[in-house]
N, C-alpha and C positions, 0 to 999 in steps of 0.2 A: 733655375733649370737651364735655361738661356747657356748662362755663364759657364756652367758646366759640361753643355753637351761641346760649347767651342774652344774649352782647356782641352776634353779629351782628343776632339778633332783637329787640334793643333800638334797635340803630341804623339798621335798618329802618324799625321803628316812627314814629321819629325823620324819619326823612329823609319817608314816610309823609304824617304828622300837619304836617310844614314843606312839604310840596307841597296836603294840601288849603286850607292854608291861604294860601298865596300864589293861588291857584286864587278861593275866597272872599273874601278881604279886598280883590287889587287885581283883580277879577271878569275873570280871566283866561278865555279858550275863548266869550267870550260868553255866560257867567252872572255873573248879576247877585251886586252886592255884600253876605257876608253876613256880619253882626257877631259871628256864631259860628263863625263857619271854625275860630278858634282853640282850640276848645273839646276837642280829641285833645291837644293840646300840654299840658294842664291836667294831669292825671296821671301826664303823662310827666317834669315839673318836679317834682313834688312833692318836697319840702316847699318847695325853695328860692323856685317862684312866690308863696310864702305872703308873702313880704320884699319880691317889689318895689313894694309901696305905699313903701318910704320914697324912690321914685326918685321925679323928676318924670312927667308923663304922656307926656312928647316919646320917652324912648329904651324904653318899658316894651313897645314892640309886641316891636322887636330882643332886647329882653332877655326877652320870655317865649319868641322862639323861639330863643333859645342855651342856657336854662337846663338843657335834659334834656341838654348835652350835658356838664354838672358831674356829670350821675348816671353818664351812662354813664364817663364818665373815672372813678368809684368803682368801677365794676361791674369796668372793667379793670385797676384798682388793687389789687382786692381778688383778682381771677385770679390776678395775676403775684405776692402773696403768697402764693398758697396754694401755689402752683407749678403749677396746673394747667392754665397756657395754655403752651405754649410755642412 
């Protein structure tokens, strides 16, 4: 139960953090464009945003906002180990 109430509340988060940021970056609703929008996605990646400097600059927007979704596939990797999703 545990396990599952903190997959969906991760991927919340997630979905969340990729709506203020689409909202901010392509200044959707008629707010203006803000170079931090992405700044919720940042701890939601971690650690793996720490790696994409060795990308070019062109796919690193795409890639910071798919990264948290490596953590959460952990998160539910590590449920269906334990046996506690089912």
């Amino acid at each position: 139960m545990i396990c599952r109430i903190a997959t969906w509340l991760f991927a919340l988060a997630w979905l969340a953090a990729l709506a203020l940021l689409a909202v901010g970056a392509l200044g959707l609703f008629g707010q203006q464009r803000d170079p931090l929008s992405g700044a919720f996605l940042m701890p939601l990646g971690l650690p793996w945003n720490l790696v994409l400097d060795i990308f070019p600059p062109e796919p690193r927007f795409w890639l910071a906002a798919l990264v948290p979704g490596l953590n959460l596939a952990i998160i539910v990797a590590l449920c269906r180990m334990q046996g506690w999703r089912r």
